[in-house]
MDTraj code that builds the backbone (N, CA, C; nanometers):
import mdtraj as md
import numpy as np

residues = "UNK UNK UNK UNK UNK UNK UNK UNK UNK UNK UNK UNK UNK UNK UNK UNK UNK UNK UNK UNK UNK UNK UNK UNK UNK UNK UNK UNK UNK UNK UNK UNK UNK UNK UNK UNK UNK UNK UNK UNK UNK UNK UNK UNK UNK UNK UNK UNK UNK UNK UNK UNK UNK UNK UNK UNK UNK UNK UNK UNK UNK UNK UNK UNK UNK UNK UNK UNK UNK UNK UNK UNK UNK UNK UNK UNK UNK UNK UNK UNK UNK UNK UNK UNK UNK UNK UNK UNK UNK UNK UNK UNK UNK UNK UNK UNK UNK UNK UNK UNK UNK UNK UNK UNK UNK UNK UNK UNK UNK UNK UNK UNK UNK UNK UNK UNK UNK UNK UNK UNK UNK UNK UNK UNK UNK UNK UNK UNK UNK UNK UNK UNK UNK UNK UNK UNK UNK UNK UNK UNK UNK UNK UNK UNK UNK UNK UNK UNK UNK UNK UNK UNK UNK UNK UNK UNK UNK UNK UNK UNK UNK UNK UNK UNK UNK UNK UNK".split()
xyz = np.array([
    [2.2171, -1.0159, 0.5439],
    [2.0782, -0.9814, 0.5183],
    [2.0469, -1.0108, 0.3712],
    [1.9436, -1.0653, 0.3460],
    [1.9076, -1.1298, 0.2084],
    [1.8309, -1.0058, 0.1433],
    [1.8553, -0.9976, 0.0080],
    [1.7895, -0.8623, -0.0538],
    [1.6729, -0.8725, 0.0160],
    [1.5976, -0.9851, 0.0141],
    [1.4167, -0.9339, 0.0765],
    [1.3907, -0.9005, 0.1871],
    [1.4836, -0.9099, 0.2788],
    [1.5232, -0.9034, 0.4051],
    [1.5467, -0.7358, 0.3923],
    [1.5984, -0.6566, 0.3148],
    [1.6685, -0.5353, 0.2784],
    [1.6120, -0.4703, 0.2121],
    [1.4500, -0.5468, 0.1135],
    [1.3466, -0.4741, 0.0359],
    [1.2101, -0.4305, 0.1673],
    [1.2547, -0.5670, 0.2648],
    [1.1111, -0.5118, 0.3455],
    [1.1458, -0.4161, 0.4908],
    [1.2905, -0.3643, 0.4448],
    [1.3593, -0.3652, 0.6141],
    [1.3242, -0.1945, 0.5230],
    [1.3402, -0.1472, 0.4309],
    [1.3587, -0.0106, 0.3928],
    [1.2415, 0.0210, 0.3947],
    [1.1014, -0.0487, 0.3878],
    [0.9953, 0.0199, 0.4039],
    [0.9380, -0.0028, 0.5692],
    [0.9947, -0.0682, 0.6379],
    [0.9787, -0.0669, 0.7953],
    [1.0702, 0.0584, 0.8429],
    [1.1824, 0.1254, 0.7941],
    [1.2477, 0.1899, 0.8522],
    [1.1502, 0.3227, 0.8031],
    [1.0448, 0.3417, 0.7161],
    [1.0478, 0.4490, 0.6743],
    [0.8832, 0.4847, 0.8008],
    [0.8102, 0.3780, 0.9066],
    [0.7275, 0.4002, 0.9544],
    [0.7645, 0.4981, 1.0853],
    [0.6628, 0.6344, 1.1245],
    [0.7442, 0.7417, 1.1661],
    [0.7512, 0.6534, 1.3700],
    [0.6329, 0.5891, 1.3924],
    [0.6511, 0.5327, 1.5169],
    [0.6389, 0.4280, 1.5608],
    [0.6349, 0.3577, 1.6423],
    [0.6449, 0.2165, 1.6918],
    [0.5054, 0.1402, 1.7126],
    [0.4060, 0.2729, 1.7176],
    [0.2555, 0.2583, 1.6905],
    [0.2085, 0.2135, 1.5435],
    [0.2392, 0.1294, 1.4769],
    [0.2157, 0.1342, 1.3232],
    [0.0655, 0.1098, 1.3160],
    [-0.0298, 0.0196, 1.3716],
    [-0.1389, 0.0484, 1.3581],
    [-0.2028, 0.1842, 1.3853],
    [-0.1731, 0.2501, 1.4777],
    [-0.1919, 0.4521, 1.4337],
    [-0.1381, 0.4834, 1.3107],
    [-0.0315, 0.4558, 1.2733],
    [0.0411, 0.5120, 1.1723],
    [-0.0465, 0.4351, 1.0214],
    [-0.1079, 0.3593, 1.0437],
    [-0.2027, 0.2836, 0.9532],
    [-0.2828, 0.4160, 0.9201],
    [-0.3698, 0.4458, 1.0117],
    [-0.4507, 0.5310, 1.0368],
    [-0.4360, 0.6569, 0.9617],
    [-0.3278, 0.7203, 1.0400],
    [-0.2696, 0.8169, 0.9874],
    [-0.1885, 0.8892, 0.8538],
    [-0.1569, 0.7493, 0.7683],
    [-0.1205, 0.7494, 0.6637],
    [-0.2250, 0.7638, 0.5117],
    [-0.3100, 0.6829, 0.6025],
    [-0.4400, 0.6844, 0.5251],
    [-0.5168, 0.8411, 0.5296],
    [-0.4900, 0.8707, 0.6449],
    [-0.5697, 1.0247, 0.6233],
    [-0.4938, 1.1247, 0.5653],
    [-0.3521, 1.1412, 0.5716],
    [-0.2438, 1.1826, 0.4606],
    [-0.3157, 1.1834, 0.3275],
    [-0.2844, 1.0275, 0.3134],
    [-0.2964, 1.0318, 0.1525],
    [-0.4738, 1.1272, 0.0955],
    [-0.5214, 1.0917, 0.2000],
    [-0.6975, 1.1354, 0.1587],
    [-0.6500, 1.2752, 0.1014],
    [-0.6062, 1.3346, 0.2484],
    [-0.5985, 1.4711, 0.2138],
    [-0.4856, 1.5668, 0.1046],
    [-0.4233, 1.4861, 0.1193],
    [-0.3229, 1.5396, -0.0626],
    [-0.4114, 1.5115, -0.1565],
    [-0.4746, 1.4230, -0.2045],
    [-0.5386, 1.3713, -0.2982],
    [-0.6693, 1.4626, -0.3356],
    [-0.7080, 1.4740, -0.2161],
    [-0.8676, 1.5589, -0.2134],
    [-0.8258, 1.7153, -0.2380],
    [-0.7161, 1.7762, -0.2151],
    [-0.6655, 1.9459, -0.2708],
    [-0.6141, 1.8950, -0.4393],
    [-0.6233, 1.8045, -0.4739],
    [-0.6255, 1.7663, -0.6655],
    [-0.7208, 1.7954, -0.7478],
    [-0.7109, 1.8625, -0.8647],
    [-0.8003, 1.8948, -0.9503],
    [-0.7957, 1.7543, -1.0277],
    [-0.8852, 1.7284, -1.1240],
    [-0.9036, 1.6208, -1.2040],
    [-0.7707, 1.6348, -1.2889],
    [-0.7938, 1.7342, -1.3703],
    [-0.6172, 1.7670, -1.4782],
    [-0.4759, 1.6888, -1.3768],
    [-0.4847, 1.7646, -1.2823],
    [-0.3645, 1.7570, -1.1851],
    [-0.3391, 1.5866, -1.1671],
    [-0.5082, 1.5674, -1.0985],
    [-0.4404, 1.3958, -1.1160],
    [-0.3946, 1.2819, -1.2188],
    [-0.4054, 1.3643, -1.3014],
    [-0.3090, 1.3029, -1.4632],
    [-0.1847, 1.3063, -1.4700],
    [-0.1457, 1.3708, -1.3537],
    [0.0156, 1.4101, -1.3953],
    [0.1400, 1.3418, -1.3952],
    [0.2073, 1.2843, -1.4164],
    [0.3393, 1.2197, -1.4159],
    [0.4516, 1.3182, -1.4382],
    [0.5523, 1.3010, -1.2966],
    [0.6569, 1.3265, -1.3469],
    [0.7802, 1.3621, -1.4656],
    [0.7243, 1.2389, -1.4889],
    [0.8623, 1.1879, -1.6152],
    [0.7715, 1.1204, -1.6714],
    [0.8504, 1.1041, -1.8232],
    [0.7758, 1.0258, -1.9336],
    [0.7678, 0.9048, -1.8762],
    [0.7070, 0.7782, -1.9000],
    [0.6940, 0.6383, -1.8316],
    [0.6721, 0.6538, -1.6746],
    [0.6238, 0.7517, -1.6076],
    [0.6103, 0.6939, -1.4852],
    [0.4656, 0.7362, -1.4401],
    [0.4147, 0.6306, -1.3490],
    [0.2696, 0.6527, -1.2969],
    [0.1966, 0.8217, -1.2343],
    [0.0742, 0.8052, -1.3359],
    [0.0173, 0.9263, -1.3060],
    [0.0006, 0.9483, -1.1615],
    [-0.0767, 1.0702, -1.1121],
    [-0.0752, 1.0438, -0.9683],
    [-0.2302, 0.9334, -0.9394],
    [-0.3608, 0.9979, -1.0473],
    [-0.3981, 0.8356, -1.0241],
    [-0.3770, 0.7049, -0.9939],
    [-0.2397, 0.6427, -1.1062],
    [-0.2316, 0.5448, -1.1278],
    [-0.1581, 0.4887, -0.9738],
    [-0.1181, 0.5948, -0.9479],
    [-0.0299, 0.5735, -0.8020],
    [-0.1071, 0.5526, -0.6796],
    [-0.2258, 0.6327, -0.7091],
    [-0.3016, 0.5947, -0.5934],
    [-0.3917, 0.4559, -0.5511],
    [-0.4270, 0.4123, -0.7104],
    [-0.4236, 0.2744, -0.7741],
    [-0.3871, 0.1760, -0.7215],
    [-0.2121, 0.1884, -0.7526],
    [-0.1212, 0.1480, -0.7055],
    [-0.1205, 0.1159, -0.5327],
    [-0.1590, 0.1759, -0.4931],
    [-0.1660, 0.1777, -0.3344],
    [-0.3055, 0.0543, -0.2851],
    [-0.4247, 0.1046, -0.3484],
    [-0.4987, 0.0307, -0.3449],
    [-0.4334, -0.0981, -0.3640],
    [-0.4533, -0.1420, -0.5227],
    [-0.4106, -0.2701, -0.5533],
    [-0.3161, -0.3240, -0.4597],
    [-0.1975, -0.2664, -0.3972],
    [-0.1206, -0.3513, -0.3460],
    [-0.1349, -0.3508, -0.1677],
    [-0.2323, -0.2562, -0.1223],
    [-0.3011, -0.3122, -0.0188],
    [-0.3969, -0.3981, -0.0091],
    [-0.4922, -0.4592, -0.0791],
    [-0.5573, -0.5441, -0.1832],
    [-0.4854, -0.6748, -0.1417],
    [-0.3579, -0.6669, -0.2310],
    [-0.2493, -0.8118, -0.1995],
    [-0.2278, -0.8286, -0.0472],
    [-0.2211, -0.7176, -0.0336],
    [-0.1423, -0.7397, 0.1502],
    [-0.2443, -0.7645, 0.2442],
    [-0.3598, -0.6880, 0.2024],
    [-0.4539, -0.7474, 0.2645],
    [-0.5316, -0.9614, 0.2876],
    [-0.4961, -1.0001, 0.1839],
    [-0.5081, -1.1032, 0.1118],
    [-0.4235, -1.2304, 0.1811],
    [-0.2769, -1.1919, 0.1806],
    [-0.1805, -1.2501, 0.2163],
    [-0.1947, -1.2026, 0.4337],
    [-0.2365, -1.1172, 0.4399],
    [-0.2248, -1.0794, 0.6258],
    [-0.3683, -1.1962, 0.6605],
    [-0.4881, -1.1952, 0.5767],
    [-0.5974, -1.2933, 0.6046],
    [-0.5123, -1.4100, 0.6117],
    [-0.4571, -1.4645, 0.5055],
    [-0.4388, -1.5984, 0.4878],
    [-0.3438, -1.6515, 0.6249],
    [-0.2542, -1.5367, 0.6438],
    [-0.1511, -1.6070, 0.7302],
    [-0.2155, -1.5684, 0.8823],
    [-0.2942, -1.4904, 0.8994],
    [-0.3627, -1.5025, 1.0497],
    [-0.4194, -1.6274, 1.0366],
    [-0.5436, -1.6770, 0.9606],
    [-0.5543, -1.8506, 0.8941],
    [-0.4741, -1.9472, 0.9652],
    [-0.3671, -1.8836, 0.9588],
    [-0.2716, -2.0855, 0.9631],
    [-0.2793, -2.0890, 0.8056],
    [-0.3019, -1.9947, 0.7323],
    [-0.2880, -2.1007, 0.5777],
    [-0.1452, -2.0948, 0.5665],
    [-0.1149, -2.2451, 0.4913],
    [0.0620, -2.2797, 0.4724],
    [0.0764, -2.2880, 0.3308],
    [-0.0407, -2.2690, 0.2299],
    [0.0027, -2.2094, 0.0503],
    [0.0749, -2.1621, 0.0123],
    [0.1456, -2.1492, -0.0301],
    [0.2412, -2.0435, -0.0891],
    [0.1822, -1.9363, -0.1625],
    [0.2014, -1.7813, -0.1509],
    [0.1129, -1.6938, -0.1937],
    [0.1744, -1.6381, -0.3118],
    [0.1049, -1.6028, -0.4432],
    [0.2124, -1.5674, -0.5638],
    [0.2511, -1.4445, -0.5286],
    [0.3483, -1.3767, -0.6195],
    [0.4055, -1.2528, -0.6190],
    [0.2599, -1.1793, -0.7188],
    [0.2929, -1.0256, -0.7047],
    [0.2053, -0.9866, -0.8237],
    [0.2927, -0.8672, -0.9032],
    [0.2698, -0.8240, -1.0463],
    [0.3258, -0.7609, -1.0933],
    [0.2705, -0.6117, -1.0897],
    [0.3239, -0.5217, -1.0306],
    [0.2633, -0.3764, -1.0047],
    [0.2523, -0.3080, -1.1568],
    [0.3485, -0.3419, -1.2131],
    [0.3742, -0.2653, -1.3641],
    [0.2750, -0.3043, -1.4487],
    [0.1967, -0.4469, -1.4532],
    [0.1342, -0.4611, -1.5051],
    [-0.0381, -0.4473, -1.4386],
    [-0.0137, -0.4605, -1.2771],
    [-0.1461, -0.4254, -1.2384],
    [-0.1773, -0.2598, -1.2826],
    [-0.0723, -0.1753, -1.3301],
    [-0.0873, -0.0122, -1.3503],
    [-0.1520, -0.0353, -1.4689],
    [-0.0997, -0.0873, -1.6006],
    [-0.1377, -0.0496, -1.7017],
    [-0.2821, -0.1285, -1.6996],
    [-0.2838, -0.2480, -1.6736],
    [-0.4446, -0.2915, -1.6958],
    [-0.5858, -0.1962, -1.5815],
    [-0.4906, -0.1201, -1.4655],
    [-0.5959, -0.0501, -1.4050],
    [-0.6837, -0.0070, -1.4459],
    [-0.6375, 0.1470, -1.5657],
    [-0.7577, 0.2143, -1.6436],
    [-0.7895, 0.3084, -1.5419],
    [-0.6860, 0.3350, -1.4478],
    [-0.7096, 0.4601, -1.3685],
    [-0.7374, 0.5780, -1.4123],
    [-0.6464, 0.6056, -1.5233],
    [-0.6864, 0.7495, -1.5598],
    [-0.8111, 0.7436, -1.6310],
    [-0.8849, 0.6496, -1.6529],
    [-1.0443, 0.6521, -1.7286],
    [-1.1372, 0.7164, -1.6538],
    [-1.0957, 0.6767, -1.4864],
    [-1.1725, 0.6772, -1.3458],
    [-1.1816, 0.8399, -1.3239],
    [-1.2623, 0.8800, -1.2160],
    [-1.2998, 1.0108, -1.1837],
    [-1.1892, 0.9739, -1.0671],
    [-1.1004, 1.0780, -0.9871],
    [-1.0481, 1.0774, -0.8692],
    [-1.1198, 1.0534, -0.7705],
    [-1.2790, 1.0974, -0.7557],
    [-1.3093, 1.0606, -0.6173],
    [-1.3475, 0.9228, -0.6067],
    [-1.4008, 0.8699, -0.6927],
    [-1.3779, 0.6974, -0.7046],
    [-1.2491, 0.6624, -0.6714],
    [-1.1580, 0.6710, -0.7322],
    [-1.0622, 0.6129, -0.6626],
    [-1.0014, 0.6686, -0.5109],
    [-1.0248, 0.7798, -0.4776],
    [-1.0173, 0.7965, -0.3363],
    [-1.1047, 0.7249, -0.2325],
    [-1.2530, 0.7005, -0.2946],
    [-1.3851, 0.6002, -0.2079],
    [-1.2785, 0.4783, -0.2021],
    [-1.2316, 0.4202, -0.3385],
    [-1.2185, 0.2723, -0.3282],
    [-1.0890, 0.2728, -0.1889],
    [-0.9537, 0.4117, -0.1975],
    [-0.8792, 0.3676, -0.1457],
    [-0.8803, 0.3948, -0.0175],
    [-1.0571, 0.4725, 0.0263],
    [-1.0534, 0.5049, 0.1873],
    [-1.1364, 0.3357, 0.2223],
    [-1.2188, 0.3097, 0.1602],
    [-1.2791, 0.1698, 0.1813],
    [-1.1636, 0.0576, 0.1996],
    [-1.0311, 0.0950, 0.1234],
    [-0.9612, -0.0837, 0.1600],
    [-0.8852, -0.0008, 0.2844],
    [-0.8291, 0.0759, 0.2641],
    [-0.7585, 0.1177, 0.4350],
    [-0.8414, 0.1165, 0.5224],
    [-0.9722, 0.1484, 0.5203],
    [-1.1099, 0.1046, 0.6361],
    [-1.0868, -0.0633, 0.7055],
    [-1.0794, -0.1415, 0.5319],
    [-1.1216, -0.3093, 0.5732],
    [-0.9765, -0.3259, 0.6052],
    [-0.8563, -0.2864, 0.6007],
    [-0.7007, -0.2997, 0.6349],
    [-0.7161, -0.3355, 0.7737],
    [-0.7880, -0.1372, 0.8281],
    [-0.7480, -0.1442, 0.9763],
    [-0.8428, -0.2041, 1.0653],
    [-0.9429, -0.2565, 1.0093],
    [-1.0852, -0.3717, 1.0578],
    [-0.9851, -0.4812, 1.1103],
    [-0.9317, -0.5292, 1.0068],
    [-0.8515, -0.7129, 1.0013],
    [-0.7659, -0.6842, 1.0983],
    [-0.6143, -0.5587, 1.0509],
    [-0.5682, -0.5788, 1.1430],
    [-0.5686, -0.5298, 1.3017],
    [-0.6763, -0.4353, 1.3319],
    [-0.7317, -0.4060, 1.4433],
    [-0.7553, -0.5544, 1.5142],
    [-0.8309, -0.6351, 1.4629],
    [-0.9458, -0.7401, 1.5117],
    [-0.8642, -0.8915, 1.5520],
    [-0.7231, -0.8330, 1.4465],
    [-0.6535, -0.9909, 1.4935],
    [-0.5714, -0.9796, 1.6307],
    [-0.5862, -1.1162, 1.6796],
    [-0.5294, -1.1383, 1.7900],
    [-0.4137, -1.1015, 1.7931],
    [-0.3277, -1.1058, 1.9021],
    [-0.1587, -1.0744, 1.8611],
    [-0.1021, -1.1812, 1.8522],
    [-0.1562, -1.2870, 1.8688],
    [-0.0750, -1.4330, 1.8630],
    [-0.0881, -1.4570, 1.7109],
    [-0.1739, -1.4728, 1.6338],
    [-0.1736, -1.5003, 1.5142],
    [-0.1280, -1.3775, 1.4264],
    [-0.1051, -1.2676, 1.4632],
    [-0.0435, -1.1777, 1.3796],
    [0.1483, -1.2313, 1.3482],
    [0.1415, -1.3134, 1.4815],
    [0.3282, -1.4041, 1.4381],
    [0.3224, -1.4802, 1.3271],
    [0.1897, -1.5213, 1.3254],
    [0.2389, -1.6441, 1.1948],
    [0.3060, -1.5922, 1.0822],
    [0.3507, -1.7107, 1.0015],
    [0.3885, -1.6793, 0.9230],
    [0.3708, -1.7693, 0.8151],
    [0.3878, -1.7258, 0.7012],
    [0.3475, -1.7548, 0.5865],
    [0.4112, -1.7291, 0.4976],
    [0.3938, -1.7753, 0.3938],
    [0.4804, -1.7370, 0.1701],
    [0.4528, -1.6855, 0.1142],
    [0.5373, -1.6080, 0.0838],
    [0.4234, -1.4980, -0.0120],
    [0.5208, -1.5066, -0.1314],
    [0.5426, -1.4594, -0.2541],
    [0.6486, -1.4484, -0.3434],
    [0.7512, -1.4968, -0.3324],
    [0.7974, -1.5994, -0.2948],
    [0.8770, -1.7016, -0.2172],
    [0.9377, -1.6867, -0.0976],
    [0.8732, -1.5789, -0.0393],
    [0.9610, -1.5952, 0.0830],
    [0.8619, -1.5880, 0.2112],
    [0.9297, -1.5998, 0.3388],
    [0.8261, -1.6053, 0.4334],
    [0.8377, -1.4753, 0.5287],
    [0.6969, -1.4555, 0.5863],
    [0.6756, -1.3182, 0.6312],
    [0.6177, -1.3321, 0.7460],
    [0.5794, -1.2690, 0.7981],
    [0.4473, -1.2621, 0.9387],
    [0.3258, -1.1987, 0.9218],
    [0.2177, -1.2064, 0.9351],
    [0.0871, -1.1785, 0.9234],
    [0.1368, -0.9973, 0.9122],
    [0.2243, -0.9689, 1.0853],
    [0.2237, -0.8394, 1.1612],
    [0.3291, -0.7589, 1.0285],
    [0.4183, -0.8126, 0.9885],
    [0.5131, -0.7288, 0.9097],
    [0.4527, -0.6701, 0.7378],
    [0.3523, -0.7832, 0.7010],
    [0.3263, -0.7981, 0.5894],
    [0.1726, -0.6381, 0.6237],
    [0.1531, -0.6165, 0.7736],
    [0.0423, -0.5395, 0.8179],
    [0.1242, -0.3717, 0.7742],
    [0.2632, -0.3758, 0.8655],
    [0.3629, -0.2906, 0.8543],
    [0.4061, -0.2580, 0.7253],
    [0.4089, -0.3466, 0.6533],
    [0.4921, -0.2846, 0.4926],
    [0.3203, -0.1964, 0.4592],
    [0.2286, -0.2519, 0.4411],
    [0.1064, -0.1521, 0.3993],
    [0.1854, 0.0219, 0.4452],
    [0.1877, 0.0273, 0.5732],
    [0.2146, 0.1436, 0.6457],
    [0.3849, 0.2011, 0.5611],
    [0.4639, 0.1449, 0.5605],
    [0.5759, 0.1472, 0.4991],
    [0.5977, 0.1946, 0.3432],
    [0.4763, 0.1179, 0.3177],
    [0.4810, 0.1173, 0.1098],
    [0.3990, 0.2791, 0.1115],
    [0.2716, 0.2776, 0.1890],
    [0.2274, 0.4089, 0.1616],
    [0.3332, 0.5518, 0.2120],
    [0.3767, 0.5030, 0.3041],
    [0.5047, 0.6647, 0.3176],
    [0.5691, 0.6469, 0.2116],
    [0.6406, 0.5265, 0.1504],
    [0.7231, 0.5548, 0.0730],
    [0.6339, 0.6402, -0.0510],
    [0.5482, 0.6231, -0.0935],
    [0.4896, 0.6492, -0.1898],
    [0.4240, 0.8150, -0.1376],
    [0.4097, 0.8366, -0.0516],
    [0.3850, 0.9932, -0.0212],
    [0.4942, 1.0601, -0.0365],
    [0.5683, 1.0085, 0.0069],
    [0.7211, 1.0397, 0.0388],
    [0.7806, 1.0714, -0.1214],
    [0.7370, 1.0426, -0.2088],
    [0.7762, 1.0012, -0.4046],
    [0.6866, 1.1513, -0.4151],
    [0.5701, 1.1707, -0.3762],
    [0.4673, 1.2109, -0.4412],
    [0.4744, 1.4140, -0.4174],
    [0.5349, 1.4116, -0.2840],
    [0.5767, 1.5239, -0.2321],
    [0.7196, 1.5773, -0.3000],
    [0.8198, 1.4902, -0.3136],
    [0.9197, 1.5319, -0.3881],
    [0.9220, 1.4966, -0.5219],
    [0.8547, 1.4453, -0.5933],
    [0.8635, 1.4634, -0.7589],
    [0.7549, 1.5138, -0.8206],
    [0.6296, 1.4640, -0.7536],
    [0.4519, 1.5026, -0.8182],
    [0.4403, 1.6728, -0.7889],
    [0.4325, 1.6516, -0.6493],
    [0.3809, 1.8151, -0.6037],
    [0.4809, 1.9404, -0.6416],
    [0.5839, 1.9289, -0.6473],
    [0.6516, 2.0707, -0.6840],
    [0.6353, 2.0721, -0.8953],
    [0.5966, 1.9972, -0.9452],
    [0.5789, 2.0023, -1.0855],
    [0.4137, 2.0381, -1.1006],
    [0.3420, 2.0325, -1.0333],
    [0.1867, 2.0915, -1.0040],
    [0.2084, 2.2349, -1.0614],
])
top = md.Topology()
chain = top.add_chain()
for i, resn in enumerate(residues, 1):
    res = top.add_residue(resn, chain, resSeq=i)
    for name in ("N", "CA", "C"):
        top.add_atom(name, md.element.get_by_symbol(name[0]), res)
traj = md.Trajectory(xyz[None], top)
């Protein structure tokens, strides 16, 4: 198994059922609702020195459903481009999340999980096989749909054991 093979297999193992478009769903209403029991102070908070506020994290989620969203269009497409990688560390610091009010960034991140489960609701199942390049490697429309679902547990999953008991 090739590390990327072993980076995208750990966030598929972490989806709770075989329904991942529910679990789309459902993840998204998770995150709403942790987010929405946050005071403004609270969503400033970081763990540890150097690591993302809980804003910046939620950010974080956006932005990189954003990409995935991007890359699941192209390869339902037939597009055969090669898709770049993107840098999360640097999409955090240029965010300017913590400038933002929390419920803005909760609108922006119920609006892209809205247009997520639009696309991948709407695509056929034949073109959800394709496949496509993304950061040099190749993926499927359907898996690249699944890591969305995958990346956000993992990241609830962070947020419950390091964010919330330091609240």
């Amino acid at each position: 198994m090739t590390d990327f093979q072993k980076y995208v297999q750990r966030y598929l193992d972490l989806i709770p059922s075989d329904d991942w478009l529910e679990e789309l769903k459902k993840t998204g209403v998770k995150t709403i609702e942790l987010y929405a029991q946050l005071s403004e102070e609270q969503s400033l908070f970081a763990y540890a020195e150097g690591k993302w506020t809980l804003k910046e994290l939620l950010l974080h989620l956006s932005d990189t459903e954003r990409v995935f969203q991007y890359r699941i269009l192209a390869f339902l497409r037939g597009d055969q481009n090669e898709l770049p990688g993107f840098d999360e560390e640097l999409y955090a610091t240029q965010s300017f999340a913590n400038e933002r009010s929390l419920s803005s960034l909760l609108e922006e991140y119920q609006l892209i999980r809205k247009s997520s489960q639009v696309l991948l609701e709407s695509a056929h199942s034949s073109a959800l096989q394709n496949v496509g390049t993304a950061n040099g490697n190749q993926i499927s429309a359907e898996t690249v749909g699944k890591l969305i679902v995958g990346h956000n547990v993992h990241h609830l999953n962070i947020i419950r054991e390091r964010y919330l008991p330091g609240l």
